[in-house]
C-alpha positions as CSV (number, residue, x, y, z in Angstrom):
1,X,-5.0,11.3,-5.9
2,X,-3.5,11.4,-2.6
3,X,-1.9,14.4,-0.6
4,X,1.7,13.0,-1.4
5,X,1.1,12.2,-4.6
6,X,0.3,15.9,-5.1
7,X,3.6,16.8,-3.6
8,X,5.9,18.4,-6.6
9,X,7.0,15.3,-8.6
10,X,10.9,16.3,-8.2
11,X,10.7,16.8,-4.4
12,X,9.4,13.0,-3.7
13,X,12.2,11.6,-6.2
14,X,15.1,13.3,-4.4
15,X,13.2,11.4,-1.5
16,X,13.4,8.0,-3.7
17,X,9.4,8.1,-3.7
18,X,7.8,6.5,-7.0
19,X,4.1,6.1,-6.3
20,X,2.9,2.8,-8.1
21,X,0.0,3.8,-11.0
22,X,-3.4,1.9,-9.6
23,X,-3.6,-0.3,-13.0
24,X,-0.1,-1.6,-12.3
25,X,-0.8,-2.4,-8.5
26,X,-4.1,-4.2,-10.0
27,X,-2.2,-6.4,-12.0
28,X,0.4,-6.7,-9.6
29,X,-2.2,-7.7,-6.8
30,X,-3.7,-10.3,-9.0
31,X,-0.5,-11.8,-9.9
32,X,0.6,-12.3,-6.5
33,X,-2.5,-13.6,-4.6
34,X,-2.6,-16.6,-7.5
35,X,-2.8,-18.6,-4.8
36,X,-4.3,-19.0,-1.4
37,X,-2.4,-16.3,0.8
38,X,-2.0,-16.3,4.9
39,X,-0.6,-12.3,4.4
40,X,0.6,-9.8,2.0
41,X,3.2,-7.8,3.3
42,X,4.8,-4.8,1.1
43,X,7.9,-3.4,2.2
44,X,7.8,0.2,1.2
45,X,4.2,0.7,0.9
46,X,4.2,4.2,0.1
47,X,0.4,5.7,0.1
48,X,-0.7,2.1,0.0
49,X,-1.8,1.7,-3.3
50,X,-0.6,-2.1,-3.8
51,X,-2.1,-2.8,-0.4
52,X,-5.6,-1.1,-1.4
53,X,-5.7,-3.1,-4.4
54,X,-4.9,-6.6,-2.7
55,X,-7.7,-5.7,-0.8
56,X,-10.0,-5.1,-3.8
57,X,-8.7,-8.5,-5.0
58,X,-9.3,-10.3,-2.3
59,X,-12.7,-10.0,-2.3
60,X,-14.6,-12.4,0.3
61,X,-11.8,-14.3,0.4
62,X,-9.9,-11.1,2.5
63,X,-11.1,-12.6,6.3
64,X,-8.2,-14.4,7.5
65,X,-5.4,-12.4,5.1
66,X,-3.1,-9.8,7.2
67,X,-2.2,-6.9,5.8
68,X,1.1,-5.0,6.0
69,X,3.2,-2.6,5.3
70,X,6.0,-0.8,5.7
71,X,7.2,3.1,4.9
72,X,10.1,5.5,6.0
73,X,8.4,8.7,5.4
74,X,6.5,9.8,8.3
75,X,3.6,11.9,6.2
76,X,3.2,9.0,4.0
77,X,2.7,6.4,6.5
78,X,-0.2,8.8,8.2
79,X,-1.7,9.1,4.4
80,X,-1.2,5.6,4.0
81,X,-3.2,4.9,6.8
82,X,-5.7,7.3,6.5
83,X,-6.2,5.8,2.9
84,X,-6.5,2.5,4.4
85,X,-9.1,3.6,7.2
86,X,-11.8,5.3,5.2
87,X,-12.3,2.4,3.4
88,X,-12.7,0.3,6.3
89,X,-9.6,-2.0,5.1
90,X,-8.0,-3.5,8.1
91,X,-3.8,-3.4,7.5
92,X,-1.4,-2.6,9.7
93,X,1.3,0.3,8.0
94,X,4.3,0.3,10.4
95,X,7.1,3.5,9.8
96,X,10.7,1.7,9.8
97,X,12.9,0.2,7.5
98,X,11.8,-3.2,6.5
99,X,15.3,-4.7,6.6
């Protein structure tokens, strides 16, 4: 479980933070790369939990599929990309609004 997802459950909901359960983002990763994919880009990628599990999808097939993503919250971007990192997975997290 990640540092933010630690954080009490009513402080990240004032926020608008809903963390995505890892089954969900499995199935949700499978659905979406049914297909061949150039990128995968997920715009409020909170600790990177969909993006992890693209990844884990992807398999061999990851090489020429870009990752990225896109938070508001400052911590969660640097967990996101510290998540990202330590298992080698190569995405880019950008902080900003997506629209």
């Amino acid at each position: 479980m990640s540092k933010e997802q630690k954080e009490p459950v009513a402080a990240r909901h004032a926020r608008g933070a809903y963390f995505t359960p890892e089954p969900v983002a499995a199935f949700m990763a499978q659905w979406a790369l049914d297909g061949q994919a150039a990128s995968v880009l997920e715009p409020s990628c909170g600790d990177a939990q969909f993006l992890e599990a693209v990844h884990r999808e992807l398999g061999e097939r990851q090489g020429g599929v870009q990752l990225l993503g896109y938070e508001l919250h400052e911590p969660t971007v640097a967990q996101a990309r510290e998540r990202l990192a330590a298992q080698g997975i190569n995405a880019r997290i950008e902080q900003a609004n997506f629209f």
